[in-house]
PyMOL CGO cylinders between C-alpha atoms (Angstrom):
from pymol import cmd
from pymol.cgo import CYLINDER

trace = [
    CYLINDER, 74.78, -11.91, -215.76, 72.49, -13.49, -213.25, 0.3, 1, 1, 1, 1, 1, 1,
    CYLINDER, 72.49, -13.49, -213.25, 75.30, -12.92, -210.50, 0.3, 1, 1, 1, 1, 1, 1,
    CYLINDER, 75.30, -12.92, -210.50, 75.05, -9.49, -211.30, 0.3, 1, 1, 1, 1, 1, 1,
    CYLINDER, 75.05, -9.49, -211.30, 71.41, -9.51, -211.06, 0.3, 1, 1, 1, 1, 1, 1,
    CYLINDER, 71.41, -9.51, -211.06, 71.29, -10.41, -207.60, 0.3, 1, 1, 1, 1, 1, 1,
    CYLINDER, 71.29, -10.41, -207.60, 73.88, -8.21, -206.33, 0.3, 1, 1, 1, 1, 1, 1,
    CYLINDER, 73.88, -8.21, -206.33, 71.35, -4.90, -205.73, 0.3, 1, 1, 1, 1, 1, 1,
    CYLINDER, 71.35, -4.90, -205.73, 69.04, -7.63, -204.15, 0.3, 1, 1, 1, 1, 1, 1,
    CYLINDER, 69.04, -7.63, -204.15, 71.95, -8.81, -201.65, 0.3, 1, 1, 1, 1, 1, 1,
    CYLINDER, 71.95, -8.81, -201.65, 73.15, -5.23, -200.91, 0.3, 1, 1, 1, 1, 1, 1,
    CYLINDER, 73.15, -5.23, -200.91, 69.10, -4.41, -200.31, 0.3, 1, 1, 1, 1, 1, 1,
    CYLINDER, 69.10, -4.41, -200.31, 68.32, -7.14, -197.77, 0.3, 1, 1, 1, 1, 1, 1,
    CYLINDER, 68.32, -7.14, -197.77, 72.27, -6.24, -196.38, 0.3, 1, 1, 1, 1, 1, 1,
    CYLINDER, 72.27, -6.24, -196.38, 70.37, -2.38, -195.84, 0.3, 1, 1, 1, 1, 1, 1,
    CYLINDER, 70.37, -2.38, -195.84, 67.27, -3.82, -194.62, 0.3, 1, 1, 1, 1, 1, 1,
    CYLINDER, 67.27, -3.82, -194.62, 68.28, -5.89, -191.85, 0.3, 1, 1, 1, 1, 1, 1,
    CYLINDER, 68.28, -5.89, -191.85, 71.61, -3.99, -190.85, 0.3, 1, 1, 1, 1, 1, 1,
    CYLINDER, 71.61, -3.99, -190.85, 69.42, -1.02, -190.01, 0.3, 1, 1, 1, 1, 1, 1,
    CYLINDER, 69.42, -1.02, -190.01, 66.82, -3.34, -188.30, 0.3, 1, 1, 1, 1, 1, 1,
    CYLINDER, 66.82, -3.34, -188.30, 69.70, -4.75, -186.14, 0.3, 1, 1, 1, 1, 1, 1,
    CYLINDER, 69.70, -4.75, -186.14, 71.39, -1.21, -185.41, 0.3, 1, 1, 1, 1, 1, 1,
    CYLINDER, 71.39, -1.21, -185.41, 68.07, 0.47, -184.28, 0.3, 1, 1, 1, 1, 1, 1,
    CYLINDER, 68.07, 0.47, -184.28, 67.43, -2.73, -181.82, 0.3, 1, 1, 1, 1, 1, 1,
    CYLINDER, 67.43, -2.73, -181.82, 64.45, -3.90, -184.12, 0.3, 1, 1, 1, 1, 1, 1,
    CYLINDER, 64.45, -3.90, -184.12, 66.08, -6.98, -183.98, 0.3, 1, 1, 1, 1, 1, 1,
    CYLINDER, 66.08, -6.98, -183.98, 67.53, -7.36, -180.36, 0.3, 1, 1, 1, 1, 1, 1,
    CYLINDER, 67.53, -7.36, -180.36, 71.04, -8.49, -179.60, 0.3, 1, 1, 1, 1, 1, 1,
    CYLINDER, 71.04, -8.49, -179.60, 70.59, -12.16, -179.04, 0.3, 1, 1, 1, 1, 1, 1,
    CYLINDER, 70.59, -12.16, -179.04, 67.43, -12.77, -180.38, 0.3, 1, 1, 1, 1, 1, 1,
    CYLINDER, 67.43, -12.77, -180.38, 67.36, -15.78, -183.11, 0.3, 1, 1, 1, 1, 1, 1,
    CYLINDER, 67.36, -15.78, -183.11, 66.83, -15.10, -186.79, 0.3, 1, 1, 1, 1, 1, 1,
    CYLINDER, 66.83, -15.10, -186.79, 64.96, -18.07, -189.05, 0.3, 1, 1, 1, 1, 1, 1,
    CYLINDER, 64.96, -18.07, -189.05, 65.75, -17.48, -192.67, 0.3, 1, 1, 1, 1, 1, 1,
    CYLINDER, 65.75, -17.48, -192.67, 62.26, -19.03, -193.70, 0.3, 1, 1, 1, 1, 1, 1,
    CYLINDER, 62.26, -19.03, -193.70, 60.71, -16.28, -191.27, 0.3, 1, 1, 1, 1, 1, 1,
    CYLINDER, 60.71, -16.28, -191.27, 63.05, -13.24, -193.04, 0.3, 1, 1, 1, 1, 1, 1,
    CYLINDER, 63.05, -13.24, -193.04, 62.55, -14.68, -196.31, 0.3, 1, 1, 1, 1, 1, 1,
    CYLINDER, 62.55, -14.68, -196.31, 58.87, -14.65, -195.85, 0.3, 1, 1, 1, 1, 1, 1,
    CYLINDER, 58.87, -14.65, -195.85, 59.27, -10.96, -194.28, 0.3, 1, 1, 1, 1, 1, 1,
    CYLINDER, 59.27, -10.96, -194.28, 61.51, -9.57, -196.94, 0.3, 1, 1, 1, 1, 1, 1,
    CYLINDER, 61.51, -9.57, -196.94, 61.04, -11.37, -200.09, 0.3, 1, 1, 1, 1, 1, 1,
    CYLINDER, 61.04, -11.37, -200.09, 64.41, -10.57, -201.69, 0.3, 1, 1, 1, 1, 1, 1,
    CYLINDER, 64.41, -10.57, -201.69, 65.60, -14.27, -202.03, 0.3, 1, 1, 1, 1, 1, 1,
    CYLINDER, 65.60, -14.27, -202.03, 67.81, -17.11, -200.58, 0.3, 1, 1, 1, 1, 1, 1,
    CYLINDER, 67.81, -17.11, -200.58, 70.87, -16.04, -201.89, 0.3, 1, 1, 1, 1, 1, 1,
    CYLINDER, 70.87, -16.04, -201.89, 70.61, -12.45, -201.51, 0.3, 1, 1, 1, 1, 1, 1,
    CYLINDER, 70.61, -12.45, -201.51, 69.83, -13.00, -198.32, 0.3, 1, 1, 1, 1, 1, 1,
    CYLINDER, 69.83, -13.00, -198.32, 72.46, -15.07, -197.61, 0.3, 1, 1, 1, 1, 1, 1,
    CYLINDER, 72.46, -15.07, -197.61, 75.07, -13.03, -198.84, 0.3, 1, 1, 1, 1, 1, 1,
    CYLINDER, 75.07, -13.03, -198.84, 73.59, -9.94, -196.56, 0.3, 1, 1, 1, 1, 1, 1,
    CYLINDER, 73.59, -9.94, -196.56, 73.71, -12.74, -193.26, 0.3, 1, 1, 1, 1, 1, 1,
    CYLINDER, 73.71, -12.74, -193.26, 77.49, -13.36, -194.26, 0.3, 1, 1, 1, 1, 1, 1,
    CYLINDER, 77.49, -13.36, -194.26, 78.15, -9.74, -194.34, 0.3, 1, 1, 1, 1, 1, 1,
    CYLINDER, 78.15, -9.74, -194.34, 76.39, -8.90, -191.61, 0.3, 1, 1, 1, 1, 1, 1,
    CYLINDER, 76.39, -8.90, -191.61, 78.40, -11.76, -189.68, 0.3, 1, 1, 1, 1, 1, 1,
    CYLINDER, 78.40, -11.76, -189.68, 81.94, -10.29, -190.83, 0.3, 1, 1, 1, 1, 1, 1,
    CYLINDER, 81.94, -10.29, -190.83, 80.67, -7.27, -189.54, 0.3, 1, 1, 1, 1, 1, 1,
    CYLINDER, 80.67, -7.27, -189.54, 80.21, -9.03, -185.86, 0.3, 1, 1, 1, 1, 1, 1,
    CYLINDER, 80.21, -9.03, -185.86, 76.43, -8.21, -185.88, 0.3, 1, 1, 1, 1, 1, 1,
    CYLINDER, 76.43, -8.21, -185.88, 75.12, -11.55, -186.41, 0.3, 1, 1, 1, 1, 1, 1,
    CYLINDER, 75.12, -11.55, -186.41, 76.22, -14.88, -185.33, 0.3, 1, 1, 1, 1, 1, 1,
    CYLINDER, 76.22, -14.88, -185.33, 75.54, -17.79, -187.73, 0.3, 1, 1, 1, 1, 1, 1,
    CYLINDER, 75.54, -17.79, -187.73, 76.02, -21.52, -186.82, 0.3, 1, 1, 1, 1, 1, 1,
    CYLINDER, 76.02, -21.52, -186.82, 76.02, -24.08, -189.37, 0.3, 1, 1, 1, 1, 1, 1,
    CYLINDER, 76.02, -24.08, -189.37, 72.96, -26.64, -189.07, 0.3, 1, 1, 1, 1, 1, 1,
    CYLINDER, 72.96, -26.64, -189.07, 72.28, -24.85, -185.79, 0.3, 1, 1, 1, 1, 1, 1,
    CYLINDER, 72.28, -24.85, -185.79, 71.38, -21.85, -186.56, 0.3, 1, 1, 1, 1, 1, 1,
    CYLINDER, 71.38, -21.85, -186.56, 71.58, -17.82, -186.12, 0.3, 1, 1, 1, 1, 1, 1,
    CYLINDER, 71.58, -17.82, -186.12, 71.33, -15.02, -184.09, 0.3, 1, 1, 1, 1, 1, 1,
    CYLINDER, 71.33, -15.02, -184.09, 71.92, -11.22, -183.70, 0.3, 1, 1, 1, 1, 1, 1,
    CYLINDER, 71.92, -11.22, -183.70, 75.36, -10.44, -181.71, 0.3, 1, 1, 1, 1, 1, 1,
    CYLINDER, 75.36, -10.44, -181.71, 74.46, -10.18, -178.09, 0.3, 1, 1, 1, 1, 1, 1,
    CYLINDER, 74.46, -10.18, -178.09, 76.59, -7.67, -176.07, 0.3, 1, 1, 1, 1, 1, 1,
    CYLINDER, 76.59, -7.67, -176.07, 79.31, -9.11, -173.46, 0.3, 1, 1, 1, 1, 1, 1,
    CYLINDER, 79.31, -9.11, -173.46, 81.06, -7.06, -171.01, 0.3, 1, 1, 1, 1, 1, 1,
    CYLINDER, 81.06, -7.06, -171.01, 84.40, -7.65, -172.78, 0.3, 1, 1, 1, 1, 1, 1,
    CYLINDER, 84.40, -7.65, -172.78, 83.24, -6.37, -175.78, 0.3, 1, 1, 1, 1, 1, 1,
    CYLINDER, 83.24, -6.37, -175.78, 81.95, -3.23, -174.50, 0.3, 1, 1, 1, 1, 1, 1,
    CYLINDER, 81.95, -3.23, -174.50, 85.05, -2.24, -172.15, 0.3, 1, 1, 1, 1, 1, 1,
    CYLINDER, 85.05, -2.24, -172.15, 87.23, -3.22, -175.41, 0.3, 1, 1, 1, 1, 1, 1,
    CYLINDER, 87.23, -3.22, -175.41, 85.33, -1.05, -177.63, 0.3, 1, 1, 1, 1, 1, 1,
    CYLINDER, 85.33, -1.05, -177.63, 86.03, 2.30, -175.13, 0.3, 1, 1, 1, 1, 1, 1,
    CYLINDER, 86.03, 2.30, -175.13, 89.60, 1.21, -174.46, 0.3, 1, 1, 1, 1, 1, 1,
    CYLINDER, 89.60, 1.21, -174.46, 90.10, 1.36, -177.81, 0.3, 1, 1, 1, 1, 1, 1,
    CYLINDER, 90.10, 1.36, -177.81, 88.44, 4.99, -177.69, 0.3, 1, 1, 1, 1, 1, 1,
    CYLINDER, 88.44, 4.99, -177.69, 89.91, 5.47, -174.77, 0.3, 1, 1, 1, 1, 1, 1,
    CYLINDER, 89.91, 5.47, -174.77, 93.96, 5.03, -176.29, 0.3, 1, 1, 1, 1, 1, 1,
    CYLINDER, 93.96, 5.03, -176.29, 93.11, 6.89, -179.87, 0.3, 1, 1, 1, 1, 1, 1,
    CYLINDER, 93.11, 6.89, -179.87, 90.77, 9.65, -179.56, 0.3, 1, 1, 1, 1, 1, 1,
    CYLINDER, 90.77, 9.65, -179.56, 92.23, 12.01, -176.99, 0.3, 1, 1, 1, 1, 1, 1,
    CYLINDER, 92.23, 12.01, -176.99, 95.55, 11.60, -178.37, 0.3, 1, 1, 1, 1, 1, 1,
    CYLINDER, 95.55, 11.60, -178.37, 94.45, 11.80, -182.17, 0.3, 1, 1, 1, 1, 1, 1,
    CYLINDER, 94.45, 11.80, -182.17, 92.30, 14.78, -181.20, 0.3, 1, 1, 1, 1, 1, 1,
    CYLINDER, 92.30, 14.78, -181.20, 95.09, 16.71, -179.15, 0.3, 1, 1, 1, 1, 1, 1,
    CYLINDER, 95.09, 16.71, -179.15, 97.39, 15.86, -182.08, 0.3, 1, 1, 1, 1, 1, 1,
    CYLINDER, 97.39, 15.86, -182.08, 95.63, 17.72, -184.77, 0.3, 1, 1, 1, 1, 1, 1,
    CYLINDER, 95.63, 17.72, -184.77, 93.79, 20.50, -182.47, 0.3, 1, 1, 1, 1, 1, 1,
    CYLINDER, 93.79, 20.50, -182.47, 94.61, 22.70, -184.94, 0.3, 1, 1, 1, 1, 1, 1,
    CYLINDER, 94.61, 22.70, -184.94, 93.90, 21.17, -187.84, 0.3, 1, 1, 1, 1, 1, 1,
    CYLINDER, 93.90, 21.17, -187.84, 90.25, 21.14, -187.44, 0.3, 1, 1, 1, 1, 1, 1,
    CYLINDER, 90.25, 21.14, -187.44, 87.93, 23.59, -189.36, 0.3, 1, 1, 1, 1, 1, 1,
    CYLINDER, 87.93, 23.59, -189.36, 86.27, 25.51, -187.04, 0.3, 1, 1, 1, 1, 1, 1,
    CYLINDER, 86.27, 25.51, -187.04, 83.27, 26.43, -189.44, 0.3, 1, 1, 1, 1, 1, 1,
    CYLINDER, 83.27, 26.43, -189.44, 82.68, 22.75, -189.32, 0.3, 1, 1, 1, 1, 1, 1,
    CYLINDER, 82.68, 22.75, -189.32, 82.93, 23.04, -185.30, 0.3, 1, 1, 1, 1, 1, 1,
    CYLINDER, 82.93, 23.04, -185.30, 80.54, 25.42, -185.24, 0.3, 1, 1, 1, 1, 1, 1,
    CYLINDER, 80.54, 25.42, -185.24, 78.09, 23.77, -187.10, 0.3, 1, 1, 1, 1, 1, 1,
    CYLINDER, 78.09, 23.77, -187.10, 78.19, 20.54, -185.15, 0.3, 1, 1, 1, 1, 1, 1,
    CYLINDER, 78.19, 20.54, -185.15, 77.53, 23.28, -182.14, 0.3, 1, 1, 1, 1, 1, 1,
    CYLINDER, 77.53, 23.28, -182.14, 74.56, 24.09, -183.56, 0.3, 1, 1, 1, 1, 1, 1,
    CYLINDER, 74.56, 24.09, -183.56, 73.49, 20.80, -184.46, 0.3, 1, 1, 1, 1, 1, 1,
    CYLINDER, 73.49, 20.80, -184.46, 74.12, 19.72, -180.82, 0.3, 1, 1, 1, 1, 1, 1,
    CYLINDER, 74.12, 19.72, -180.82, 72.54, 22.54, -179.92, 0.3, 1, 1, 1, 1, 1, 1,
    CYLINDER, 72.54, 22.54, -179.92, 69.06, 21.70, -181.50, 0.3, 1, 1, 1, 1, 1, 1,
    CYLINDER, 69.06, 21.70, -181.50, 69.63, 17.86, -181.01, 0.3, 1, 1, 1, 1, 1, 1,
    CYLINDER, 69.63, 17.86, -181.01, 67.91, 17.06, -177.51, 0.3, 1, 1, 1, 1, 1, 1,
    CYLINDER, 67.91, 17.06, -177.51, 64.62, 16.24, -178.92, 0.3, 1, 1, 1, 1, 1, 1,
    CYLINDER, 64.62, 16.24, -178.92, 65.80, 13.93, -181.44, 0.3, 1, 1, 1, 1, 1, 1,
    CYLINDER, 65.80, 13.93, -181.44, 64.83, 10.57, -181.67, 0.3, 1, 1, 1, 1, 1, 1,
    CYLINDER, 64.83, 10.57, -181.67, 67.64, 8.74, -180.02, 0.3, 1, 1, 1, 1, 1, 1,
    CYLINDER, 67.64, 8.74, -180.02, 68.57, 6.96, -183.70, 0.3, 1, 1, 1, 1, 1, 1,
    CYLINDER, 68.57, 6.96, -183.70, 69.07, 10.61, -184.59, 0.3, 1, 1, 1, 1, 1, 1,
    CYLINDER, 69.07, 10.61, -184.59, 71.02, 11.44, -181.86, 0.3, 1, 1, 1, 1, 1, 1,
    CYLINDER, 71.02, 11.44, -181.86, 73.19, 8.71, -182.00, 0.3, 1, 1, 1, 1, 1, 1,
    CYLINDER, 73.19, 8.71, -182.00, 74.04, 9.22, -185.50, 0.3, 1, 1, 1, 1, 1, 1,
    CYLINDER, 74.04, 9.22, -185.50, 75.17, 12.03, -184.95, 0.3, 1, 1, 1, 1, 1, 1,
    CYLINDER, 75.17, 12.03, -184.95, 77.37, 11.51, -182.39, 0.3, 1, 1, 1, 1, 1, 1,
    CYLINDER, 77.37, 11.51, -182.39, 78.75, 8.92, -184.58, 0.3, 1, 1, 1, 1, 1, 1,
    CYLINDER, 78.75, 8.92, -184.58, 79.03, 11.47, -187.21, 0.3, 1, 1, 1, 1, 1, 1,
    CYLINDER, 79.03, 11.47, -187.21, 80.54, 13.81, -184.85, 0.3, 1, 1, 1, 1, 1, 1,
    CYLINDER, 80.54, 13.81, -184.85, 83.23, 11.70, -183.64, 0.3, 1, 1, 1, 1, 1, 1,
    CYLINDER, 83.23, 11.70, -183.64, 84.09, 9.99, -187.27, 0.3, 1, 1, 1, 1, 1, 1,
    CYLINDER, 84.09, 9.99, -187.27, 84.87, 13.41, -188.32, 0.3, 1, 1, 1, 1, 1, 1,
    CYLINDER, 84.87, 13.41, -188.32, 87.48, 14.14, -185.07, 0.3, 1, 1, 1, 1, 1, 1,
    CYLINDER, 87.48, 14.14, -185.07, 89.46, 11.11, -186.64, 0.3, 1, 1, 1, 1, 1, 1,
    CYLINDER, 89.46, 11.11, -186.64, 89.05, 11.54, -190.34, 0.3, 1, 1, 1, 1, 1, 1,
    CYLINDER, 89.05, 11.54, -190.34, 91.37, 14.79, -189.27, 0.3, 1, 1, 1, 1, 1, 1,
    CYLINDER, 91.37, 14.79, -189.27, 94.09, 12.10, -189.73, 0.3, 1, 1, 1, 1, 1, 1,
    CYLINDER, 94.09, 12.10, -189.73, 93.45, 11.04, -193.31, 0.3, 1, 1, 1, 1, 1, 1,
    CYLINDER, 93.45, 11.04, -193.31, 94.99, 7.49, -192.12, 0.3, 1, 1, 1, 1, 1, 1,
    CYLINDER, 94.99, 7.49, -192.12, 92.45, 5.20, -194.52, 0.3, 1, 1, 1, 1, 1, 1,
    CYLINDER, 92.45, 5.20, -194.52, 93.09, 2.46, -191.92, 0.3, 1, 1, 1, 1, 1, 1,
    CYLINDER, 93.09, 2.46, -191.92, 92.41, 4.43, -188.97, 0.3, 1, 1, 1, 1, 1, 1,
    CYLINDER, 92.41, 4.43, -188.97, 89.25, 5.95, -190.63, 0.3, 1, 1, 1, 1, 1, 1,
    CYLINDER, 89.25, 5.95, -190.63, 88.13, 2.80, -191.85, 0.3, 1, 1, 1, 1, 1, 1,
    CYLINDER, 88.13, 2.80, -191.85, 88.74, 0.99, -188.08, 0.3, 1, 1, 1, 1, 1, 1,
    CYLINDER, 88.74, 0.99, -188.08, 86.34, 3.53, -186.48, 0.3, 1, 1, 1, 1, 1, 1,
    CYLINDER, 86.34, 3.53, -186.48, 83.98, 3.88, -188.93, 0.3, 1, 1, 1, 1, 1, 1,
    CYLINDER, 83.98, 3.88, -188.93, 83.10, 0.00, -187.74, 0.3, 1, 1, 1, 1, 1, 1,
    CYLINDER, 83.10, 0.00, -187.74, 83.75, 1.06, -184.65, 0.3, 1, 1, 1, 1, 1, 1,
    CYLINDER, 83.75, 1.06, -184.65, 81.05, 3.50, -184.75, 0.3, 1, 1, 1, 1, 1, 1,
    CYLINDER, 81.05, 3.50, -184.75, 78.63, 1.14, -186.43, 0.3, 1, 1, 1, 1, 1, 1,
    CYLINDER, 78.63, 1.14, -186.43, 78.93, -1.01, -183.28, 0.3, 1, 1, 1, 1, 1, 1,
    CYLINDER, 78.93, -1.01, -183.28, 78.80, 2.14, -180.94, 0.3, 1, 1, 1, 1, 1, 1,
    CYLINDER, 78.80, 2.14, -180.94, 75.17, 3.06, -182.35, 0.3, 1, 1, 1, 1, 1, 1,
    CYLINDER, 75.17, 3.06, -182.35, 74.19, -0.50, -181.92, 0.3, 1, 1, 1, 1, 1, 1,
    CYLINDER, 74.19, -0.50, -181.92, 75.33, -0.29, -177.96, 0.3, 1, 1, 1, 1, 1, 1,
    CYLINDER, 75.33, -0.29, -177.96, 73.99, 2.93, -177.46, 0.3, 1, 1, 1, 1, 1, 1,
    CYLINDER, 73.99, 2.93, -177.46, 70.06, 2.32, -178.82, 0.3, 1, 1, 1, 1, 1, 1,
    CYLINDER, 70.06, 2.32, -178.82, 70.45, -1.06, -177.17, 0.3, 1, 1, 1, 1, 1, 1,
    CYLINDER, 70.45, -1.06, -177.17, 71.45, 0.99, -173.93, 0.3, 1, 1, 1, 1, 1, 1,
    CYLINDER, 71.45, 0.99, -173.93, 68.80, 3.52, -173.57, 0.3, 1, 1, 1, 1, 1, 1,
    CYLINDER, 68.80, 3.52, -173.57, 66.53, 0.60, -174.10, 0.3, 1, 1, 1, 1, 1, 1,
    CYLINDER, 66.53, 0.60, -174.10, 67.67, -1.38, -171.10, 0.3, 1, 1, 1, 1, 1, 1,
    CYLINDER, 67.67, -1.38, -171.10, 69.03, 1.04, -168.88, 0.3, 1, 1, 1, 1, 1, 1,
    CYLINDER, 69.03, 1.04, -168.88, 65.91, 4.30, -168.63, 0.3, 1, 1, 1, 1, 1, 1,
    CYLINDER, 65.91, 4.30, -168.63, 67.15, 5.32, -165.44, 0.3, 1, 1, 1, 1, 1, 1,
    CYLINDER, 67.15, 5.32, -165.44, 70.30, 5.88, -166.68, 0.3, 1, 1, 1, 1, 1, 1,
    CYLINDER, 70.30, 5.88, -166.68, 70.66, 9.57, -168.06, 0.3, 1, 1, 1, 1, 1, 1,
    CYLINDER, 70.66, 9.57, -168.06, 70.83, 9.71, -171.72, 0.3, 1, 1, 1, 1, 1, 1,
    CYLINDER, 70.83, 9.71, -171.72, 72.39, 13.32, -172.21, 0.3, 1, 1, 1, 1, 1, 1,
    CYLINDER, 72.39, 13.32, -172.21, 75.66, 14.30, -172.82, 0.3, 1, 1, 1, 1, 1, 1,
    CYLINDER, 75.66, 14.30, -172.82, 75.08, 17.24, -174.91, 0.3, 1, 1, 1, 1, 1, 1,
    CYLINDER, 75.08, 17.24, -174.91, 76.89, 19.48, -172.90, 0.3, 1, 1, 1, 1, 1, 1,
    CYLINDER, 76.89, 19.48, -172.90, 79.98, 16.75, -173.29, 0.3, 1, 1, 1, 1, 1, 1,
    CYLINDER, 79.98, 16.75, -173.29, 79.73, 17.46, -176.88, 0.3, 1, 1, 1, 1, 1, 1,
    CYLINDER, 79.73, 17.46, -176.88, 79.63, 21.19, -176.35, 0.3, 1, 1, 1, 1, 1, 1,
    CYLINDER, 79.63, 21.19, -176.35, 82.28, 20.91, -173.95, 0.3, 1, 1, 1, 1, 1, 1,
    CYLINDER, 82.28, 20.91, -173.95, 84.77, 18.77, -176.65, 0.3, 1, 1, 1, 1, 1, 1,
    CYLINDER, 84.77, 18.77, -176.65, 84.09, 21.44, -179.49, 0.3, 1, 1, 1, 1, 1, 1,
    CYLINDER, 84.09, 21.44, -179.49, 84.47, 24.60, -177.07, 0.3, 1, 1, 1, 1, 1, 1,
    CYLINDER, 84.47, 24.60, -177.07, 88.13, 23.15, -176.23, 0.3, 1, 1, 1, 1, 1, 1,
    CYLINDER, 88.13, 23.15, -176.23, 89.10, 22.35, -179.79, 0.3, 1, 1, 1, 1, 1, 1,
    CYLINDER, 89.10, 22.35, -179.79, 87.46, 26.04, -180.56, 0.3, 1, 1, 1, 1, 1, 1,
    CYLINDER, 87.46, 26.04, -180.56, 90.27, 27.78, -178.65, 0.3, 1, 1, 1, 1, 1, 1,
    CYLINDER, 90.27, 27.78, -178.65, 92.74, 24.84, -178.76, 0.3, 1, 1, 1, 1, 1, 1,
    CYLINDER, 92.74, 24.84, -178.76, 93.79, 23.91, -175.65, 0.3, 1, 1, 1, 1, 1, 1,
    CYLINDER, 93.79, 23.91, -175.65, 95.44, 20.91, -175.20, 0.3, 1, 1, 1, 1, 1, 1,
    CYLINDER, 95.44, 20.91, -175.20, 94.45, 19.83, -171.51, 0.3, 1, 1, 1, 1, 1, 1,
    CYLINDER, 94.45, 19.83, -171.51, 90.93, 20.88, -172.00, 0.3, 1, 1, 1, 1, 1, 1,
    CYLINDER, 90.93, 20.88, -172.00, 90.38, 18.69, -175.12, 0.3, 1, 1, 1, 1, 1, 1,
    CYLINDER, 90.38, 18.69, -175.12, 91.78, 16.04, -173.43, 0.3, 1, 1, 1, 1, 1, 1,
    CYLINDER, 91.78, 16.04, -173.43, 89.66, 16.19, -170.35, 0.3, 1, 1, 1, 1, 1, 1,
    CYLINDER, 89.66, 16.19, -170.35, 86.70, 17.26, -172.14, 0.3, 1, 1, 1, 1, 1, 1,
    CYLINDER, 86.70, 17.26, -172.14, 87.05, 13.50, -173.99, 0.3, 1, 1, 1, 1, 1, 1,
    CYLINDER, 87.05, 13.50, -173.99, 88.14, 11.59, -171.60, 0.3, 1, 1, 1, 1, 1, 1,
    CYLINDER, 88.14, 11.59, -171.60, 85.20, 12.37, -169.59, 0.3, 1, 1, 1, 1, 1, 1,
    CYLINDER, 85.20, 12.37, -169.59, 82.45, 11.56, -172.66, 0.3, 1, 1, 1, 1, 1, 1,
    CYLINDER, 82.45, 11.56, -172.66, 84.08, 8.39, -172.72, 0.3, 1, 1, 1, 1, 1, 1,
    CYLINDER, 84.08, 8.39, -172.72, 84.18, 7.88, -169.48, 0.3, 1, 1, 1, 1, 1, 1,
    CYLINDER, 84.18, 7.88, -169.48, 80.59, 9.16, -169.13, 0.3, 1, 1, 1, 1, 1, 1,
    CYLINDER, 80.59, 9.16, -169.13, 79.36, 6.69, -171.86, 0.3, 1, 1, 1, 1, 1, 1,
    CYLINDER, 79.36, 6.69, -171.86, 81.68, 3.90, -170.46, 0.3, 1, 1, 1, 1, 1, 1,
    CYLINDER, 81.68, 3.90, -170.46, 79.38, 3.91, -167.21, 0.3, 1, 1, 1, 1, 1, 1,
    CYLINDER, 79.38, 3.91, -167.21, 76.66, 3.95, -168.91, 0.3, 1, 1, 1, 1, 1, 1,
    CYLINDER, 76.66, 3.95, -168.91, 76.72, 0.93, -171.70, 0.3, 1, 1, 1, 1, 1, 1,
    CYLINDER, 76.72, 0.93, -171.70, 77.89, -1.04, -168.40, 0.3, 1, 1, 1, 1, 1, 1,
    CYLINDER, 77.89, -1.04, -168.40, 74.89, -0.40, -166.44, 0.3, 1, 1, 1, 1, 1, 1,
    CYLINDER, 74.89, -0.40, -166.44, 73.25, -3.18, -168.33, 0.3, 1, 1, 1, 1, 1, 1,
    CYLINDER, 73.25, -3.18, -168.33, 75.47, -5.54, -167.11, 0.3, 1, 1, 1, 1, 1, 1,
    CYLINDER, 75.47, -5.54, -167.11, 75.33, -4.33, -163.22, 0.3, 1, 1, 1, 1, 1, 1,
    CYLINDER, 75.33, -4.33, -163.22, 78.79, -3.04, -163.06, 0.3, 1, 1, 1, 1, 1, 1,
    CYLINDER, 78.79, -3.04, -163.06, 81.26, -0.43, -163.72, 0.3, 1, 1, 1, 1, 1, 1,
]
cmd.load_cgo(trace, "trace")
């Protein structure tokens, strides 16, 4: 009974800071003090606890026993590893099941695009999440879906943390989205393909601009 009790309290302060970390509220690298969060959120030690253990399975925080803990900093490997990745499953998943795709669905993520540019970037971000979950979800492969739904998670994180650090680098690649739905809307194959590719590419460049390189 009191296990259970403390459950809605762990998945709360999981909620709480998770969003905290993805928005950059919490930067990557910057030390967490349970006293401090304890104070901040009030749901507990071992809620709390439970949430920093998930949160660290979920490679956003880093804990260190009698040291310490910390929110996941970025590192150039991980960033080039999470577009390879990308890079080696979307255009080929996408091409694959071009067809497949409903295209009232494509044509509302047009229009959501389409009214998207003065969205906070949280908001736009989500969305592209959203946008590309749903390109893969095509494949009903629970593994697959449930890979790159992490994935994403760690893409949003990158991207806020991005447009923080790097404000001369441009920001919009709505017309990359565009481009990606007005391929799959008449189903070419080489189009798609480029049409990803390049956002990849595009967002490739720009995550590594924190780090000085390409």
């Amino acid at each position: 009974m009191r296990e259970s009790a403390h459950k809605p309290m762990a998945n709360q302060a999981y909620e709480f800071l998770r969003q905290k970390i993805i928005s950059c509220e919490y930067l990557p690298g910057q030390e967490l003090n349970e006293k401090q969060l304890l104070e901040i959120t009030n749901f507990g030690r071992t809620p709390l606890r439970e949430a920093l253990l998930s949160l660290q399975k979920e490679g956003l925080v880093e804990i260190f026993p009698r040291k310490g803990m910390r929110i996941s900093p970025f590192t150039e490997k991980q960033v080039k590893d999470l577009y390879q990745t990308r890079k080696l499953i979307e255009p080929i998943v996408i091409q694959e099941y071009r067809s497949l795709y409903s295209k009232v669905t494509l044509l509302e993520f047009q229009k959501r695009f389409q009214t998207s540019r003065d969205l906070p970037n949280m908001e736009r971000f989500a969305l592209d999440s959203e946008f590309h979950s749903y390109l893969i979800s095509i494949t009903e492969n629970d593994i697959l879906i449930d890979m790159y739904r992490s994935l994403m998670v760690h893409q949003i994180h990158l991207a806020m943390y991005t447009a923080i650090q790097s404000t001369d680098v441009p920001m919009d690649d709505l017309n990359q989205h565009l481009s990606i739905i007005n391929a799959l809307l008449r189903e070419n194959e080489k189009d798609i393909r480029d049409a990803v590719i390049l956002h990849i590419n595009f967002s490739l460049i720009r995550s590594m601009s924190m780090f000085g390189s390409d």
